[in-house]
N, C-alpha and C positions, 0 to 999 in steps of 0.2 A: 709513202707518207712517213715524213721521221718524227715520234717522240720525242720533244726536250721536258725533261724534268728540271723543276726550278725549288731551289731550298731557298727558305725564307726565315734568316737569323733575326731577331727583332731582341732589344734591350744589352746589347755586348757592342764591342769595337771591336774591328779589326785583330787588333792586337792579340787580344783578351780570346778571338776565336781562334788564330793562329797557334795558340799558348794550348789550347783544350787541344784541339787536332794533334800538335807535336806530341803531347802529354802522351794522349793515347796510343799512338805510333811506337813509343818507348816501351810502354806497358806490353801493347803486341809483339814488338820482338825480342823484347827479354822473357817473356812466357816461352816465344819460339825457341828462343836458346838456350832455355833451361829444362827443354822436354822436347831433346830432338828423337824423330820419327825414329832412329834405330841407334841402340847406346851401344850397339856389336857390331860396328859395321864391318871390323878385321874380318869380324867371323864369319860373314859369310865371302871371303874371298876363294874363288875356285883355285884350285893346285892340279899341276899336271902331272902326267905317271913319274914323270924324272924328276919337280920336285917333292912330293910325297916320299919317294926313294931317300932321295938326300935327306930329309928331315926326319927320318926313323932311322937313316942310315942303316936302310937295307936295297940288294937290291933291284930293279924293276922287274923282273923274275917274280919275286917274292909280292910285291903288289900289286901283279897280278893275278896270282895265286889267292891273295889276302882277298881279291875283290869277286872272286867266283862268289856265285850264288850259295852254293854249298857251303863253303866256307863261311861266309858272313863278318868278315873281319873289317872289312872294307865295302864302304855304300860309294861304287860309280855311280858318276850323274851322266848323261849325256847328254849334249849340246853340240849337234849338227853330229855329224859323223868323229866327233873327238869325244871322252872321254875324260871326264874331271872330279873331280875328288874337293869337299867341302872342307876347307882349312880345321874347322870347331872340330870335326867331326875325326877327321885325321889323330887331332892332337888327343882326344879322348878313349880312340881306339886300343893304343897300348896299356890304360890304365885297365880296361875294362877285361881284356885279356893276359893280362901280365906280362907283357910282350915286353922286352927288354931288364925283367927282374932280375936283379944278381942270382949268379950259380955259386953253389957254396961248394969247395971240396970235397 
């Protein structure tokens, strides 16, 4: 057995209900697009060992090294049997350890 539900507009035209409906539909997705679900979405882009290497320009040796537990430099994720590395997470690494600071003579 199917439920039909029935709305019952009374004192408006057509028009004039068309007009409210549009209105509100505008309202909903300008709220949507002005408060989307994630304003980082770069940030969460996963990085592989080789390019994590390139964009610290060291290399995959060393970010392997960097992502040993001990060490702590480096947070792998894993995802199936591979190995991925959080973009944000990468780019924050070398400030946090001074990884790349000038050497003075």
């Amino acid at each position: 057995m199917q439920t039909t539900n029935i709305l019952q507009v009374e004192q408006t035209n057509e028009q004039s209900l068309l007009s409210k409906i549009d209105d509100l539909i505008k309202a909903r997705l300008s709220n949507f697009l002005s408060n989307p679900i994630s304003s980082n979405v770069e940030e969460d882009v996963y990085l592989t060992r080789e390019q994590v290497a390139k964009l610290l320009q060291v290399s995959e040796v060393t970010i392997w090294q960097w992502s040993k537990p001990d060490k702590g430099i480096l947070k792998p994720y894993r995802i199936g049997c591979k190995v991925r590395f959080k973009r944000s997470e990468v780019l924050q690494s070398p400030k946090a350890f001074n990884i790349g600071k000038e050497v003075k003579p």
